[in-house]
C-alpha positions as a Markdown table, in Angstrom:
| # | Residue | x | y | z |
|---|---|---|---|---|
| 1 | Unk | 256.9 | 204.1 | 122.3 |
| 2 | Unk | 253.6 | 203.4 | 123.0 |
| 3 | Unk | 251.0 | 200.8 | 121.8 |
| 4 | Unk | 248.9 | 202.9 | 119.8 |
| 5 | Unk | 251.2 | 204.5 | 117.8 |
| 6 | Unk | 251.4 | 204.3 | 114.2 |
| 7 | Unk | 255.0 | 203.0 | 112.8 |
| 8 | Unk | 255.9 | 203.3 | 109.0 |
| 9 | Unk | 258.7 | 200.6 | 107.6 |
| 10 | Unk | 260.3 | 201.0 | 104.4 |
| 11 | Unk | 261.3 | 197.4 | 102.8 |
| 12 | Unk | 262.9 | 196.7 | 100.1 |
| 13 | Unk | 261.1 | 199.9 | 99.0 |
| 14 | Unk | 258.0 | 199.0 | 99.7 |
| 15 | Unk | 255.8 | 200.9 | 102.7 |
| 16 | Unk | 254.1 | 199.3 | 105.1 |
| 17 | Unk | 252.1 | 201.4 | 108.0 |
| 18 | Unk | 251.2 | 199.4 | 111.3 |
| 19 | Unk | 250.6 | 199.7 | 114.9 |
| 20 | Unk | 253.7 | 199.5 | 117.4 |
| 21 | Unk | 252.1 | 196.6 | 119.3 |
| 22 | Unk | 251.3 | 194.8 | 116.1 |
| 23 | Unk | 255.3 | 194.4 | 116.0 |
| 24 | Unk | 256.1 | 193.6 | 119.8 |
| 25 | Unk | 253.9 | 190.3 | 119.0 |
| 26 | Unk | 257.0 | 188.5 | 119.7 |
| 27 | Unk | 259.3 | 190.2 | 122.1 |
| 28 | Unk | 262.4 | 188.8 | 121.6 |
| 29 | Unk | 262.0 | 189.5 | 117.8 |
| 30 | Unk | 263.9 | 192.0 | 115.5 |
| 31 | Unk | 261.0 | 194.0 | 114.8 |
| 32 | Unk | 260.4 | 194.3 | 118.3 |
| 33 | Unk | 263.6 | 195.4 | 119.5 |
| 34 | Unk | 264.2 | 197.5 | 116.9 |
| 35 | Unk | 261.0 | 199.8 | 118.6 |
| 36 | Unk | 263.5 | 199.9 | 121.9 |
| 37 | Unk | 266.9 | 199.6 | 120.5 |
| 38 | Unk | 268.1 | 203.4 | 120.7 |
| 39 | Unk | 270.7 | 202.6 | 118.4 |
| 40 | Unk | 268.4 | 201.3 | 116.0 |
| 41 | Unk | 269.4 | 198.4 | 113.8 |
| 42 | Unk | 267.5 | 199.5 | 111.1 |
| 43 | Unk | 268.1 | 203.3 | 109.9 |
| 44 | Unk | 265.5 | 206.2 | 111.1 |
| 45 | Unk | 265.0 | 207.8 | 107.3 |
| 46 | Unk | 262.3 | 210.7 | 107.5 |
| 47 | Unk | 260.3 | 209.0 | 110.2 |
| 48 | Unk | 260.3 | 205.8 | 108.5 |
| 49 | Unk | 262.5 | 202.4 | 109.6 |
| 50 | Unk | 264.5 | 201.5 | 106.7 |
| 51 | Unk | 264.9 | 197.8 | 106.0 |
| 52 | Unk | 266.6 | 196.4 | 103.3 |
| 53 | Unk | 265.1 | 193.2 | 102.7 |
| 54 | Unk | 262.7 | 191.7 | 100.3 |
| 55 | Unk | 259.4 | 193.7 | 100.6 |
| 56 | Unk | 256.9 | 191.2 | 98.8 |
| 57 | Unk | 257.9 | 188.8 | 101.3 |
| 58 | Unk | 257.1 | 191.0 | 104.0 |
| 59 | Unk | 253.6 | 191.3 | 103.2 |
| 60 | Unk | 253.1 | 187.8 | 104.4 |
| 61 | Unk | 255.3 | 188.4 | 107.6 |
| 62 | Unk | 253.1 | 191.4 | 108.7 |
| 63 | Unk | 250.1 | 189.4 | 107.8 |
| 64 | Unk | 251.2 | 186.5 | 110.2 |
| 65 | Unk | 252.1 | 189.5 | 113.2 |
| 66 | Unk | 248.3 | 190.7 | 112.7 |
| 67 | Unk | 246.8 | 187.2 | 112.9 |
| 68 | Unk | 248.5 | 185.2 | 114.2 |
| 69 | Unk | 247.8 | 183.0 | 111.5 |
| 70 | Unk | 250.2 | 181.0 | 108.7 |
| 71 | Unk | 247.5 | 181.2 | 105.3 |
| 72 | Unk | 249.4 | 181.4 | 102.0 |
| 73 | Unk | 248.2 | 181.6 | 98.4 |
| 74 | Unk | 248.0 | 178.6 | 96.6 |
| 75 | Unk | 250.1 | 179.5 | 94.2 |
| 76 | Unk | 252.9 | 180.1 | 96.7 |
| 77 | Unk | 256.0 | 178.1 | 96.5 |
| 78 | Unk | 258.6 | 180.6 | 98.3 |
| 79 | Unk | 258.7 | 178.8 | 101.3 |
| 80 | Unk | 262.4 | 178.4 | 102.0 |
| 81 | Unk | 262.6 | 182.1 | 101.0 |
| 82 | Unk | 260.1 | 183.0 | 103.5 |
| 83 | Unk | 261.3 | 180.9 | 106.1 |
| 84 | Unk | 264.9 | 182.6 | 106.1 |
| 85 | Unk | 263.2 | 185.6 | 106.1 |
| 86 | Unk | 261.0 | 184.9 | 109.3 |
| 87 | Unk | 264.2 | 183.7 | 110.9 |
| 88 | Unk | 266.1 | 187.0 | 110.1 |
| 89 | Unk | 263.6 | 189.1 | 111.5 |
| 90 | Unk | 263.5 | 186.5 | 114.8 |
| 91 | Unk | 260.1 | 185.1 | 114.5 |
| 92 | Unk | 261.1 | 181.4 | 115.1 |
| 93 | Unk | 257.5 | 179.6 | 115.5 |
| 94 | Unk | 256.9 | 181.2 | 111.8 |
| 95 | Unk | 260.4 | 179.8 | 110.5 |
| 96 | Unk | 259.5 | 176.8 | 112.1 |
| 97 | Unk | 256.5 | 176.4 | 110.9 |
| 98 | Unk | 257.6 | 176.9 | 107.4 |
| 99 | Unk | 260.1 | 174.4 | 107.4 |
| 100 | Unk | 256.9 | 171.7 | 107.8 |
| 101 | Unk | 256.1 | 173.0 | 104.0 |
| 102 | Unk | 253.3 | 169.4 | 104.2 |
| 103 | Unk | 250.9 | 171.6 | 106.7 |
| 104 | Unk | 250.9 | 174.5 | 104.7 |
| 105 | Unk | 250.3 | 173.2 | 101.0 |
| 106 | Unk | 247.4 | 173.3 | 99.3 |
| 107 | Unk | 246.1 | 169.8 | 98.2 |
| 108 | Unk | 244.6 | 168.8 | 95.2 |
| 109 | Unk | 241.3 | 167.7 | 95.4 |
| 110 | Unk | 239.0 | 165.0 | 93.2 |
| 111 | Unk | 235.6 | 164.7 | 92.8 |
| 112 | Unk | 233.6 | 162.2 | 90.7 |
| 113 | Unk | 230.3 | 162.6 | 89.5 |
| 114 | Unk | 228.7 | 159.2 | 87.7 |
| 115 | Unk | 225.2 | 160.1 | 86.3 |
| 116 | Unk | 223.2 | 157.5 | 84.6 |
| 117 | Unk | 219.7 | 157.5 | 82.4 |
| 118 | Unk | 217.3 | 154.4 | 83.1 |
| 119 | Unk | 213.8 | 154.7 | 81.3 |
| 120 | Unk | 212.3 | 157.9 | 83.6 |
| 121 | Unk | 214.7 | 158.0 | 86.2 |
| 122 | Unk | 218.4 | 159.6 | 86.7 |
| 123 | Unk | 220.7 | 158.1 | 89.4 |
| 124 | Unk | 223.8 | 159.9 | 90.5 |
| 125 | Unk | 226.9 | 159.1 | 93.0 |
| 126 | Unk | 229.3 | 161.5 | 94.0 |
| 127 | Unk | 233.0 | 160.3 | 94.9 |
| 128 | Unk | 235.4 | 162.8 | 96.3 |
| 129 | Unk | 238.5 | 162.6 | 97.7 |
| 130 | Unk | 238.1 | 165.3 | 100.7 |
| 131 | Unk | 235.1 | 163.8 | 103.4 |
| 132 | Unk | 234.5 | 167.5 | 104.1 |
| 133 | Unk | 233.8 | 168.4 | 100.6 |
| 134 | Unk | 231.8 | 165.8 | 100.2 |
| 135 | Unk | 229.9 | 166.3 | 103.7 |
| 136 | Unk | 229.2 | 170.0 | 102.7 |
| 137 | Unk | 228.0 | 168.8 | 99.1 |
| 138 | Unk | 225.4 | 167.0 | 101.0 |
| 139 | Unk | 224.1 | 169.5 | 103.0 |
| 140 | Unk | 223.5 | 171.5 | 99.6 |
| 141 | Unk | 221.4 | 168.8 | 97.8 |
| 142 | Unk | 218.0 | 167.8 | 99.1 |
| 143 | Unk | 216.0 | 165.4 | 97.5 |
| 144 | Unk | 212.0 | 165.4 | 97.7 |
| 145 | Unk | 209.6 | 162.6 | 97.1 |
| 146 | Unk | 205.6 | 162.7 | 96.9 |
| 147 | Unk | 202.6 | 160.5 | 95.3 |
| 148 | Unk | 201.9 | 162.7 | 91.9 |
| 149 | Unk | 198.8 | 161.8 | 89.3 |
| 150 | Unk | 200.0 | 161.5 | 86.1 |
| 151 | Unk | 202.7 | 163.1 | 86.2 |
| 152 | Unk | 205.5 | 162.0 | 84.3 |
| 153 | Unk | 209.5 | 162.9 | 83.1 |
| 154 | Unk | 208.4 | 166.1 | 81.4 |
| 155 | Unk | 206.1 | 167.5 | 84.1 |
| 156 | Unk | 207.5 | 170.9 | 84.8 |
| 157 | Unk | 206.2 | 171.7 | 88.0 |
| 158 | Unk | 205.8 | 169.6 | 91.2 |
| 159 | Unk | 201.8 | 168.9 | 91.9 |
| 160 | Unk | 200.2 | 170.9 | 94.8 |
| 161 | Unk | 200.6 | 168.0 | 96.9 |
| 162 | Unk | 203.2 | 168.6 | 100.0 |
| 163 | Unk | 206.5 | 167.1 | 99.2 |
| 164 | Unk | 208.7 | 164.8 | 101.5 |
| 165 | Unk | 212.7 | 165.4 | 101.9 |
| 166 | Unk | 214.8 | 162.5 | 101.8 |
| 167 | Unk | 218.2 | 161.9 | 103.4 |
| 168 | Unk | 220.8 | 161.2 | 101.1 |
| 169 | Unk | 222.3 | 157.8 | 101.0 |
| 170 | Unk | 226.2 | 157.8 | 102.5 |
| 171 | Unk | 227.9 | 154.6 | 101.7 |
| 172 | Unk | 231.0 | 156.2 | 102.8 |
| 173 | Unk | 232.4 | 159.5 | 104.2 |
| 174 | Unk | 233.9 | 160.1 | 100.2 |
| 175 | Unk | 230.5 | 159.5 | 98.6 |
| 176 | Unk | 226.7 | 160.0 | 98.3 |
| 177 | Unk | 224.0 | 159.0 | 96.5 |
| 178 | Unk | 220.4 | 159.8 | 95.1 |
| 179 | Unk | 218.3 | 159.8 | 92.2 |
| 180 | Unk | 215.8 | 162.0 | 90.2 |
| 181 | Unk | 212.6 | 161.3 | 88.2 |
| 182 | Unk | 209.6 | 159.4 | 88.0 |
| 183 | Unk | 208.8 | 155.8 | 88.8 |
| 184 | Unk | 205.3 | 154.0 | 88.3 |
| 185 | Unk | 203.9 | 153.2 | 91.5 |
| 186 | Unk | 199.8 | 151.8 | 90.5 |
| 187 | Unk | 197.0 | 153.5 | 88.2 |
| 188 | Unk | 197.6 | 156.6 | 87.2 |
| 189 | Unk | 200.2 | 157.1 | 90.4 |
| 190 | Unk | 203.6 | 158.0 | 89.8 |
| 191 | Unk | 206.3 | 158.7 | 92.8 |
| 192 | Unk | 208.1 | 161.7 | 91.6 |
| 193 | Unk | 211.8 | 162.4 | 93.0 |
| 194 | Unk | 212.9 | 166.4 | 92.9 |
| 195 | Unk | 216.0 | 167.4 | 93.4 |
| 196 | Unk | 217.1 | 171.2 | 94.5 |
| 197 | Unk | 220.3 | 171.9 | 95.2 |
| 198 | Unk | 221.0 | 175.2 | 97.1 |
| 199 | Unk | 221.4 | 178.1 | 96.8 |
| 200 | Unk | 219.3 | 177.4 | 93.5 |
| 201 | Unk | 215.9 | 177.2 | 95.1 |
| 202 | Unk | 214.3 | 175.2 | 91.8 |
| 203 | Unk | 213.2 | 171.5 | 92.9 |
| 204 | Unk | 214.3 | 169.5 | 89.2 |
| 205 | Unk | 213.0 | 166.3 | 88.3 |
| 206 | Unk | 214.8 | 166.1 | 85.0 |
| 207 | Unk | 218.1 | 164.4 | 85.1 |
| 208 | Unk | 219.8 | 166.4 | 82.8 |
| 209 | Unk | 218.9 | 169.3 | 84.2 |
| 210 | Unk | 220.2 | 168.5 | 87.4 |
| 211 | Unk | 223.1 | 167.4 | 86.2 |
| 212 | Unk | 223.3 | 170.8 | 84.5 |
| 213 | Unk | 222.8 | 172.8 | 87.8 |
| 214 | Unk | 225.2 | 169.9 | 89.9 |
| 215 | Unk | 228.0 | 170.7 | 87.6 |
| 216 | Unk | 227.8 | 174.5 | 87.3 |
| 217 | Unk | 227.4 | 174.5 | 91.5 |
| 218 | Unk | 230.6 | 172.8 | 91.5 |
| 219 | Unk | 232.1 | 174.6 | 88.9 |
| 220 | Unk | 231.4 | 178.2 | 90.6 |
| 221 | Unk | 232.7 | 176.3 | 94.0 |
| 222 | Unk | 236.4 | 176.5 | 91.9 |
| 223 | Unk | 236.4 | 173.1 | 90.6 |
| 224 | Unk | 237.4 | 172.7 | 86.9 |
| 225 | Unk | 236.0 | 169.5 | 84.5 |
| 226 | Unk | 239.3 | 167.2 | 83.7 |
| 227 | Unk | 237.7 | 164.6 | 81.7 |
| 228 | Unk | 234.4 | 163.1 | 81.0 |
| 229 | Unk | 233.7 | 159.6 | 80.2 |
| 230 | Unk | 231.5 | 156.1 | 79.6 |
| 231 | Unk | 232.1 | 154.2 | 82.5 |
| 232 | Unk | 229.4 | 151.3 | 82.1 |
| 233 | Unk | 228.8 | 151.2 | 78.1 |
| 234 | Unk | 225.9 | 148.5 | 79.2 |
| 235 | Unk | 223.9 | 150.9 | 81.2 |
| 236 | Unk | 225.5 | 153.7 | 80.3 |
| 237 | Unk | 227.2 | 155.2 | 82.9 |
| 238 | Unk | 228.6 | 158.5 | 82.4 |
| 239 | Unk | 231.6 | 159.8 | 84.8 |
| 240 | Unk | 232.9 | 163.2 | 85.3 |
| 241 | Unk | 236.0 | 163.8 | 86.9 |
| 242 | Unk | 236.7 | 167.8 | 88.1 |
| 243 | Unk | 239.8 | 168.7 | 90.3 |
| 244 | Unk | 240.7 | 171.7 | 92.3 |
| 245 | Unk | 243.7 | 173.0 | 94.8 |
| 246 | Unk | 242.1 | 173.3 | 97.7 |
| 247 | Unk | 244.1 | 176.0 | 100.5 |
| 248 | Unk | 244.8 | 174.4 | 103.3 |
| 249 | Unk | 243.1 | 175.1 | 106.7 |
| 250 | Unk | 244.9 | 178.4 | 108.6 |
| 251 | Unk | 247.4 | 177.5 | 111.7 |
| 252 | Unk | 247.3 | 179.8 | 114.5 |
| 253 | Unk | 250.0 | 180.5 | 116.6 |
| 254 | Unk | 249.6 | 180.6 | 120.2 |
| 255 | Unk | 251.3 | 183.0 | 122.2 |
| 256 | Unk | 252.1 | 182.5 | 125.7 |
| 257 | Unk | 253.4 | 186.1 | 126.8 |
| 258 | Unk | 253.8 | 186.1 | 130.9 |
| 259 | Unk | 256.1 | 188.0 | 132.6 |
| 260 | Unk | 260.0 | 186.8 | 131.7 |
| 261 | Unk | 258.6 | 185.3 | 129.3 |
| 262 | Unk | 260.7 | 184.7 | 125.8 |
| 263 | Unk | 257.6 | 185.0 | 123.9 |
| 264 | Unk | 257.5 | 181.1 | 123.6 |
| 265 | Unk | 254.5 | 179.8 | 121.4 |
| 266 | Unk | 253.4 | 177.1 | 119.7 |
| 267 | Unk | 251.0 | 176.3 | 117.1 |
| 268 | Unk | 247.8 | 174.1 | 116.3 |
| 269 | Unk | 245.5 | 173.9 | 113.6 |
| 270 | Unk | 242.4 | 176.7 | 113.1 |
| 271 | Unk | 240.7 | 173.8 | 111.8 |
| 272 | Unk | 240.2 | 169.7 | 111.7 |
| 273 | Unk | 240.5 | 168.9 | 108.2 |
| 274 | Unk | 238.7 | 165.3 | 107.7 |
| 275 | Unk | 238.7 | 163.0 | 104.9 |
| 276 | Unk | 243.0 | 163.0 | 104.4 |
């Protein structure tokens, strides 16, 4: 049979139309001897390779044998099933990959937002328990800073004068800081702080405003508000705690396929995650 043909399997009732060489991934598998086998382990029905195991299941096989790739829901919790079913259909790096169900879990993830009010100005630290989150926050917030003439809390707009990004301050890899508003510099000089946080491309001054937008960003990003609380009655210190399940990163298998070979492969991670 050649490469470029189209094969059509019947599991469990369920259809599923591929490509021959999607199936000879793994030589030594089933699936792939099944293509060669002229007695055919699984039964020829009207052009279509009947196989009566569980087809929901198999969705996720045939999406590992066109990637390469383990990435489950993260709602899925069949991993024993799956497993047993990899290892009937003789796709071994995928059973044994499975049985490591602490790669493939999603994790649940924590973030901390403590926002505070001081006369004109709003300060704000984020905590979160994933470095990369955190790091890819960061790289949606920029703060700007300029001289403004009186110009105070309520000015909408930033003066015509050219503004000045500002790093963020990192105290850790699982936090950032910054801070919004005015502050009274001499005269009739203020130095006003705007913060814009992407892809909103409004630069706020307002702390509760940017609070506003901070949560919502984070909110659309699949993270859900737990809890909210006063942290420091004193200077009133708010915190808000969100959570989500965050998939984990995609493994890869790698296939070494030379000549005699048993289709031996191994696997490695399609990304570093940071921050465990």
């Amino acid at each position: 049979m050649s490469s470029r043909e189209v094969v059509v399997l019947s599991v469990g009732g369920t259809r599923f139309v591929t490509r021959a060489s999607t199936l000879q991934q793994f030589p030594e598998s089933r699936l792939a001897r099944m293509l060669n086998d002229d007695g055919r382990e699984f039964k020829l029905v009207n052009g279509e390779f009947f196989v009566d195991r569980d087809g929901a299941l198999f969705s996720y096989i045939m999406d590992f044998l066109r990637t390469l790739q383990v990435s489950l829901p993260t709602d899925f919790s069949d991993y024993q099933r799956l497993q047993r079913e990899a290892e009937f259909y003789g796709l071994y790096p995928l059973a044994n990959l499975l049985s490591q169900e602490h790669l493939l879990k999603p994790r649940l993830e924590i973030l901390e937002v403590h926002f505070s009010l001081q006369e004109m100005q709003a300060f704000f630290r984020i905590f979160g328990s994933c470095s990369t989150t955190i790091e890819a926050l960061a790289e949606q917030i920029t703060v700007f800073t300029g001289q403004q003439s009186g110009q105070g809390w309520n000015s909408p707009f930033p003066s015509q004068k050219p503004l000045v990004p500002l790093p963020l301050e990192r105290p850790s890899h699982h936090d950032m800081v910054f801070l919004c508003g005015t502050e009274y510099s001499a005269g009739d000089q203020f130095v006003a702080r705007y913060v814009s946080i992407k892809p909103d491309n409004r630069k706020l001054i307002n702390g509760t405003n940017v609070l506003g937008l901070l949560l919502d960003t984070l909110l659309k990003d699949g993270f859900r508000l737990i809890s909210t609380r006063t942290v420091v009655s004193e200077e009133k210190v708010e915190c808000y705690t969100l959570e989500r399940m965050k998939r984990a990163a995609g493994l890869t298998i790698m296939v070494n396929q030379t000549s005699g070979s048993s289709g031996a492969a191994q696997a490695r991670r399609s990304q570093v995650q940071k921050g465990k």
